[in-house]
FIKOLDREN-482925 format. One line per 10 residues: number of its first residue (from 1); their letters; for each residue x negated, y, z negated of C-alpha. Coordinates in Angstrom, 3 decimals, padded with zeros to 6 digits, always signed. Layout:
REM residues N
NUM) a) X,Y,Z  ...
END
This chain:
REM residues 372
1) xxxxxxxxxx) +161.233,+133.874,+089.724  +160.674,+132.330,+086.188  +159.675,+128.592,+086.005  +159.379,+126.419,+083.098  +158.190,+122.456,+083.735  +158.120,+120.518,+080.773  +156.518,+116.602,+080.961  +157.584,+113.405,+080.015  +156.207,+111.643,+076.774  +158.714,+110.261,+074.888
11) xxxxxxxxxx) +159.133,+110.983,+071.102  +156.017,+113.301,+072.059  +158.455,+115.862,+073.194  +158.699,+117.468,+069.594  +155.463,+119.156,+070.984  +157.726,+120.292,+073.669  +160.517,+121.958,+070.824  +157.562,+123.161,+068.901  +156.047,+125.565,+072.073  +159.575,+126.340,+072.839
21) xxxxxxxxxx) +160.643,+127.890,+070.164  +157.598,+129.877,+069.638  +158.038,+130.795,+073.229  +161.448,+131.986,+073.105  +161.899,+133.640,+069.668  +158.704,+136.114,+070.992  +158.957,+136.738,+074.730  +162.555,+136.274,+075.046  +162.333,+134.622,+078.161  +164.649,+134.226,+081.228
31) xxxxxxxxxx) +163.565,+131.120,+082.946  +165.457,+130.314,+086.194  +164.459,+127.222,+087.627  +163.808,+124.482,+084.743  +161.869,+120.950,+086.370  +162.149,+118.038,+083.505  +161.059,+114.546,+083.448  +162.043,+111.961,+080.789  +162.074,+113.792,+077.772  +160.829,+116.644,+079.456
41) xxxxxxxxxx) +164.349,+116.911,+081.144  +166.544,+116.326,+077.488  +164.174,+119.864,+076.480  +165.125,+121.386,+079.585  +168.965,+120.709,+079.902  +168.806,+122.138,+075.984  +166.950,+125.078,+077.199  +169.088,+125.655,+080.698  +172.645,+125.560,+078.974  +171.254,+128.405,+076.761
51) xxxxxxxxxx) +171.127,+126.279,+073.614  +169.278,+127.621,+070.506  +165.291,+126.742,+070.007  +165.954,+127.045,+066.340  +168.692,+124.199,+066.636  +166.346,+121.881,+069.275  +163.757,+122.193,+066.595  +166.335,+121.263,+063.758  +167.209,+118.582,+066.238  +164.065,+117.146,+066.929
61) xxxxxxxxxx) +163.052,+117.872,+062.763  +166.326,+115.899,+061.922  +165.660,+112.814,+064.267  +166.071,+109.394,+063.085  +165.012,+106.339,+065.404  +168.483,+104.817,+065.432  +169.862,+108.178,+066.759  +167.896,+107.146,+069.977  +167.688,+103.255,+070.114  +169.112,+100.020,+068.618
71) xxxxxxxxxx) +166.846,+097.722,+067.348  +168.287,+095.923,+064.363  +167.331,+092.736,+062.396  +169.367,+090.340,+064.534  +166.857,+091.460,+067.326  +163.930,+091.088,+065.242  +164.875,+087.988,+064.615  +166.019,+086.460,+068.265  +162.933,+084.538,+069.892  +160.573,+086.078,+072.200
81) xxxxxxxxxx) +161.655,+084.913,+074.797  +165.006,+086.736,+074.130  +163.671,+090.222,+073.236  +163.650,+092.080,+076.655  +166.797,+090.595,+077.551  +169.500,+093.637,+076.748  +173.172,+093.495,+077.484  +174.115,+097.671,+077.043  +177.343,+099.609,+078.281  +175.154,+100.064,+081.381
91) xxxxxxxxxx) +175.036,+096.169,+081.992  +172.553,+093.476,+081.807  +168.928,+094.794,+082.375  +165.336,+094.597,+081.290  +164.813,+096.266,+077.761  +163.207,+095.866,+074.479  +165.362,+098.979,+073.199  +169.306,+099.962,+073.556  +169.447,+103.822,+074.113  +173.166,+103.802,+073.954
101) xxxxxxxxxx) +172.564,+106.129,+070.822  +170.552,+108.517,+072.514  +172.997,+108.726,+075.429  +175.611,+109.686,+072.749  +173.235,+112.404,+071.124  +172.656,+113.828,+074.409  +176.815,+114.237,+075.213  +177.343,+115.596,+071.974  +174.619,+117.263,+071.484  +173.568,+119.274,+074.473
111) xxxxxxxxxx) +176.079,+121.935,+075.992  +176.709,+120.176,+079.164  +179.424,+122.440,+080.304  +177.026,+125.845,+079.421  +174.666,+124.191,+081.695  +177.036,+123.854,+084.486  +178.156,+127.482,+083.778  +175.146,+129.375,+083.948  +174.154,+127.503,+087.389  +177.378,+127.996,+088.895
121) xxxxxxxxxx) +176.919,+131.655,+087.861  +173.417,+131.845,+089.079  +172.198,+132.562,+085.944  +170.226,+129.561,+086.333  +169.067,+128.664,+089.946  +168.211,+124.835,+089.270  +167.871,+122.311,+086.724  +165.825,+119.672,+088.422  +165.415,+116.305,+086.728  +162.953,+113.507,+088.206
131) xxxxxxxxxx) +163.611,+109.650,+087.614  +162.065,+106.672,+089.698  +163.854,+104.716,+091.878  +163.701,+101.415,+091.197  +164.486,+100.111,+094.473  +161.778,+102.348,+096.507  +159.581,+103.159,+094.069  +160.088,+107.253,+094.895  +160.573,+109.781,+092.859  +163.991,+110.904,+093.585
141) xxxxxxxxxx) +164.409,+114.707,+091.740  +168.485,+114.951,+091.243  +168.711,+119.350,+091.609  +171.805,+120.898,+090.046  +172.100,+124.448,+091.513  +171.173,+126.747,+094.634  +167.657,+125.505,+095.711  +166.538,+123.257,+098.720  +163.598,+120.855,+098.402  +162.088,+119.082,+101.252
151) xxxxxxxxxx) +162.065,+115.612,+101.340  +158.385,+114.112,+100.657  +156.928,+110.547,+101.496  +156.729,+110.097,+097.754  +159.744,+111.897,+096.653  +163.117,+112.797,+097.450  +165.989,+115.596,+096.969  +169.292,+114.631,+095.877  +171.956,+117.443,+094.952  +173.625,+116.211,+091.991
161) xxxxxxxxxx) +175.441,+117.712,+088.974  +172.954,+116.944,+086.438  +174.629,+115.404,+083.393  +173.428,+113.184,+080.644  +172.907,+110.217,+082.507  +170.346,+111.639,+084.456  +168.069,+112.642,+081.570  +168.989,+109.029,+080.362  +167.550,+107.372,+083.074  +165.074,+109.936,+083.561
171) xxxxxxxxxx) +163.437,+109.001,+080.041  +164.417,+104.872,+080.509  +160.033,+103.456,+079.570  +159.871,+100.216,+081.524  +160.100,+097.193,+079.793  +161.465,+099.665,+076.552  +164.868,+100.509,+078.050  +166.922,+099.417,+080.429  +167.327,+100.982,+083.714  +170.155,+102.954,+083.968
181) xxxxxxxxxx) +172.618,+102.888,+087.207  +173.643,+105.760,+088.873  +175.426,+106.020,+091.954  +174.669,+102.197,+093.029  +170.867,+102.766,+092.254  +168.919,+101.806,+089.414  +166.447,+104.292,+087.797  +163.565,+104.365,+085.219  +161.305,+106.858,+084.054  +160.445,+109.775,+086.280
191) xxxxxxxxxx) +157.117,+109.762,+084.382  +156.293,+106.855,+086.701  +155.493,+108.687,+089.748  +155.980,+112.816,+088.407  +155.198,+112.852,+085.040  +154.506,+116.837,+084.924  +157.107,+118.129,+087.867  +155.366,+121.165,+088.761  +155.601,+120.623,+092.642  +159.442,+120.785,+093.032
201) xxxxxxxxxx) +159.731,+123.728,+090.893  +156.956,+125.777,+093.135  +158.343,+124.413,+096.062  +162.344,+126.004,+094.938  +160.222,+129.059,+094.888  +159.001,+130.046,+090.909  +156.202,+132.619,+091.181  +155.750,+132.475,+087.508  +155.459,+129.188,+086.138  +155.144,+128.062,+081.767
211) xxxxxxxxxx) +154.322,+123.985,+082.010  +153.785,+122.695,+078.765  +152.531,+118.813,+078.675  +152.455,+116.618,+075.959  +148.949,+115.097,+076.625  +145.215,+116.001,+075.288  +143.002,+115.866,+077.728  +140.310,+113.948,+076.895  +136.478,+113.790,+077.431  +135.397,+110.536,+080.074
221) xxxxxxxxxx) +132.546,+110.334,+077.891  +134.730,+108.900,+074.699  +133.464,+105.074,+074.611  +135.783,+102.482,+072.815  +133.059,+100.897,+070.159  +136.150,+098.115,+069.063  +137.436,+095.207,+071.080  +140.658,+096.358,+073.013  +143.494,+094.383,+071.820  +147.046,+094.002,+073.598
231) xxxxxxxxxx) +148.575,+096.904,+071.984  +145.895,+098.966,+072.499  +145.366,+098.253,+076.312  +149.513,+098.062,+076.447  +149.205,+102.050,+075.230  +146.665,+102.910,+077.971  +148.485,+101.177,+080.415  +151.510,+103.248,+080.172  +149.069,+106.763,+079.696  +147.933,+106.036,+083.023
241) xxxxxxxxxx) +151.276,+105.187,+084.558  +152.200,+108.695,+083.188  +149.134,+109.918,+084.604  +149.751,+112.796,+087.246  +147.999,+114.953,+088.854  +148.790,+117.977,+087.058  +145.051,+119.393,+086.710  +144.550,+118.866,+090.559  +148.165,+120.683,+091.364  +146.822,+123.476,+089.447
251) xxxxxxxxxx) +143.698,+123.687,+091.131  +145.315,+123.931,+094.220  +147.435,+126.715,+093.069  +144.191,+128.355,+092.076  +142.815,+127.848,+095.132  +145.737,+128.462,+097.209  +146.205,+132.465,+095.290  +142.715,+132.973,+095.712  +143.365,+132.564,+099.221  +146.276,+134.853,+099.083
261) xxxxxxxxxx) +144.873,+137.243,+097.258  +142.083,+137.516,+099.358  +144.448,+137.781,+102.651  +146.574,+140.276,+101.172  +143.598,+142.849,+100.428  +141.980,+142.242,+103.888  +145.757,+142.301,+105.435  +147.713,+144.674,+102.823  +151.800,+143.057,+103.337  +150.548,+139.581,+104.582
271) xxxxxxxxxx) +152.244,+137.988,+100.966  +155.317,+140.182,+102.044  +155.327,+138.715,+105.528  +154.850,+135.419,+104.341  +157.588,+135.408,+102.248  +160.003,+136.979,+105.360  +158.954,+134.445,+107.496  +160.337,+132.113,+105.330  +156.716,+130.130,+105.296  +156.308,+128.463,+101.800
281) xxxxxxxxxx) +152.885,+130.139,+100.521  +153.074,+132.309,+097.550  +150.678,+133.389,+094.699  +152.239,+131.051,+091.773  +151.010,+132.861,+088.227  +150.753,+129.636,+085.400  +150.202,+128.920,+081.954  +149.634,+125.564,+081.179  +149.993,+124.375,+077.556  +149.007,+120.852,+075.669
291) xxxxxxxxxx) +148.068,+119.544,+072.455  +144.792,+120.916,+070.943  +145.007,+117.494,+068.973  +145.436,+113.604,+070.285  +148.790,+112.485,+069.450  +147.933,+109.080,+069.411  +145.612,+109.763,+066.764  +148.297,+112.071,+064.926  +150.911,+108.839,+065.031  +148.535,+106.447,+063.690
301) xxxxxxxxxx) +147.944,+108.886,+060.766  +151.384,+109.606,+060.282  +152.927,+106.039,+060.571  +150.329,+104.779,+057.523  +151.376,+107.532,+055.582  +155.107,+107.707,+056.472  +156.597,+104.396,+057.930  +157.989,+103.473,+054.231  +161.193,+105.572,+055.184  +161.787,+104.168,+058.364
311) xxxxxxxxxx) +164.452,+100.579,+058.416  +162.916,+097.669,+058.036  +163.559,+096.530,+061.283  +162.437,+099.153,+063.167  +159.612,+099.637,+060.532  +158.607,+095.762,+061.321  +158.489,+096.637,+065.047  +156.899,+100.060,+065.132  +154.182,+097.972,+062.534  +153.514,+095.369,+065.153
321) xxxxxxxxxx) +152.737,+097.957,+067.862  +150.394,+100.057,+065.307  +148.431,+097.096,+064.082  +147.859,+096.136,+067.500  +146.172,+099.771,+068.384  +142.881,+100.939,+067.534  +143.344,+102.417,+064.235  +142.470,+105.841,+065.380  +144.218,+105.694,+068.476  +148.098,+104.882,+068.670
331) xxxxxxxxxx) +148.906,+105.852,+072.019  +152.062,+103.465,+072.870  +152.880,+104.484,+069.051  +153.163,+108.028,+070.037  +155.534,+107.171,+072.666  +157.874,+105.350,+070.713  +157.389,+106.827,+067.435  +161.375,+108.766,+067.619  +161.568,+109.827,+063.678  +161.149,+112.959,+061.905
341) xxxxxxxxxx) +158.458,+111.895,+059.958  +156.648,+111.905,+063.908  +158.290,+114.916,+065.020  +157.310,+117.390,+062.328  +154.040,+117.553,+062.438  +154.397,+117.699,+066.498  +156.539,+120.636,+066.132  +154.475,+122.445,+063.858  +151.491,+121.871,+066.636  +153.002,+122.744,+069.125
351) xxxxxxxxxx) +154.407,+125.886,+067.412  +150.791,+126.483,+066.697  +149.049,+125.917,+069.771  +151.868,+128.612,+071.843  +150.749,+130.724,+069.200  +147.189,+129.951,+069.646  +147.863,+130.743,+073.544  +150.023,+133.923,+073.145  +147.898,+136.252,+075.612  +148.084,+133.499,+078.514
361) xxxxxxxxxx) +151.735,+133.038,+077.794  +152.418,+136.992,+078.098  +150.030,+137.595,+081.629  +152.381,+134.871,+083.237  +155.760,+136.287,+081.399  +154.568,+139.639,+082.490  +152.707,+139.547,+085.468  +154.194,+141.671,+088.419  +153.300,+142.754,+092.246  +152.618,+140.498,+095.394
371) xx) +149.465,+139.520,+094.392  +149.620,+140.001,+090.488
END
C-alpha cells in the first residue's frame, strides 16, 4: 500500500506543490492512504480528491496573502493591546490573522465531494488529517475512510468525514489564527504535537511511504554571531514547536526492516505470517524529501526584493516580523510569508530537489516482495 505524508509549514507548503507535481507528472502515482498536517493536509485533500498538480501549482503560483488571511489597515492601526483579539465567523478567539479567506479558498477550491468519492469507493483508503486539541493537548488525527488506528497516550483516532474545516483548524499557528471549533472542541495546529504524520499512516498499514517535509535540516554546529532579537527567537520558537521526530521515526523504520529482513531470510514466510497474524510489523520502504536550501533564508531574500507588491498593510506587518529576524534567517517569515512572490521560488525548489531525488523516489514507487 502507497503512502504519501506531507508536513506542516505554513506558506512553506509551495515546497510541498513543487515535489508534487514533479512526482506525479513522472511516476504517475497511486497513493492510497494520504496523512496531512496543517498545510500538509490542504496538499493532501488536493492530492486525495484526484485534483490536478499542474492546477495546485497554479494555485499555490497564483496566491495572494488576502486569499488566506485578513489583515487590513484598520488592524494595523488598532492598539496592541487589541491585535490578538479576533471576532471571525468561528467566534471570538485568540488571533493575530482572520483565515476566513482561506476557509473559502479551500471550499471552492478543493474537490471536496471527489474526495469523498474516491474513499467511499476505496480508491482511496484514508485521508488522515492531524490538529491539536486544545483542551488535552493530544493530537487527535480525524481519518476519513476504511482504516483503524489505535488510540496512543499522545494521540487519538477520530472517524470523521474530513472536510475543509479540518484542514482549517489543522493549519490554525497559535497566537496567528484563531482556533477553530469543531464538534464542541477547539483545535490548533497539528504541527504542535505531529508536525510530519508518518506514524498514523504506517500504523493504517502503507508499506511504501513518499514524506516530503518542508524543513532543512541543519548542522548543530551553526553559531548565531548577532544578538537574538524577539522576532528572531519568536521564529525559533515556533521551529521547535514544529519540531518532530521525523529523523528518529525513520530510524526506527530502518531499524525495525533490518530486523525483518533479517528474520525473513533466517525464517523464509515469517513477514507473511506476521502480516496473517494480524501483528503490526512490516518492512515500510521510504523516501524522505526536504529542502536542499533554508527557507528562512530564501524568505528574507525574497521579501527585500519582492515585498513592494504586497498591500501596505500586510506589507507593514510582514516588514515588522522581517526586521525583527536575523537578516539571513527569516524563519517565522517563512511561515507566514502566503504570496506568490514566496511561493515561486519554493515551487521551483521543490520541483528541483524531486528531480534531484528521482532514483530514491522510483526504489520506493517500485519496490516489490515481502522484504523488498
Amino acid at each position: 500500500m502507497l503512502g504519501l505524508v506531507l508536513a506542516g509549514g505554513g506558506a512553506r507548503g509551495a515546497y510541498e506543490a513543487g515535489v508534487l507535481r514533479y512526482v506525479v507528472e513522472r511516476f504517475a502515482p497511486h497513493f492510497e492512504v494520504i496523512s496531512g498536517t496543517s498545510v500538509g493536509a490542504i496538499n493532501g485533500a488536493w492530492i486525495g480528491s484526484g485534483g490536478n498538480v499542474a492546477a495546485l501549482w497554479d494555485f499555490w503560483a497564483t496566491l495572494r496573502f488576502e486569499d488566506v488571511a485578513r489583515f487590513s489597515p484598520r488592524d494595523l492601526l488598532q492598539s496592541p493591546a487589541r491585535w490578538l483579539r479576533r471576532t471571525t465567523e468561528f467566534g471570538e478567539g485568540v488571533g493575530l490573522l482572520d483565515p476566513t479567506p482561506l476557509y473559502n479558498l479551500l471550499k471552492a477550491r478543493v474537490d471536496w465531494a471527489g474526495l469523498h468519492r474516491r474513499i467511499d469507493s476505496r480508491e482511496l483508503r484514508a485521508m488522515m488529517v492531524t490538529l491539536t486539541d486544545v483542551g488535552s493537548g493530544r493530537a487527535h488525527i480525524f481519518t476519513d475512510g476504511d482504516v483503524k488506528l489505535r488510540r496512543a497516550a499522545t494521540s487519538r483516532a477520530i472517524p470523521a468525514r474530513v472536510g475543509p474545516e479540518h484542514c482549517l483548524a489543522s493549519a490554525a499557528i497559535p497566537f496567528v489564527f484563531p482556533a477553530i471549533p469543531i464538534d464542541g472542541r477547539s483545535y490548533v495546529d497539528g504541527a504542535l504535537r505531529q508536525n510530519t504524520p508518518l506514524a498514523p499512516a504506517v500504523e493504517a498499514g502503507v508499506d511504501h511511504v513518499l514524506v516530503i517535509g518542508v524543513k532543512r535540516l541543519r548542522s548543530e554546529e551553526a553559531t548565531l554571531l548577532v544578538q537574538p532579537t524577539p522576532g528572531f527567537l519568536a521564529g525559533k520558537a515556533l521551529n521547535a514547536l514544529m519540531l518532530d521526530p521525523i529523523e528518529e521515526s525513520i530510524r526506527r523504520i530502518d531499524a525495525l526492516n533490518n530486523l525483518l529482513n533479517w528474520a525473513e531470510g533466517e525464517h523464509p514466510g515469517f513477514i507473511e505470517r506476521c502480516r496473517v497474524g494480524h501483528k503490526p510489523y512490516h518492512v515500510v520502504h521510504h523516501a524522505f524529501l526536504r529542502p536542499s536550501e533554508d527557507l528562512g533564508r530564501v524568505a528574507a531574500e525574497t521579501f527585500r526584493k519582492g515585498s513592494h507588491t504586497l498591500p501596505w498593510a500586510v506589507r507593514t506587518l510582514l516588514g515588522a516580523v522581517a526586521a525583527d529576524e536575523h537578516v539571513q534567517e527569516a524563519d517565522l517569515l517563512s511561515y507566514l510569508f502566503f504570496d506568490r512572490v514566496f511561493c515561486e521560488p519554493l515551487l521551483e525548489l521543490g520541483y528541483q530537489d524531486a528531480r534531484a531525488a528521482e532514483a530514491d523516489i522510483a526504489r520506493v514507487l517500485t519496490a516489490r516482495g515481502p522484504g523488498g
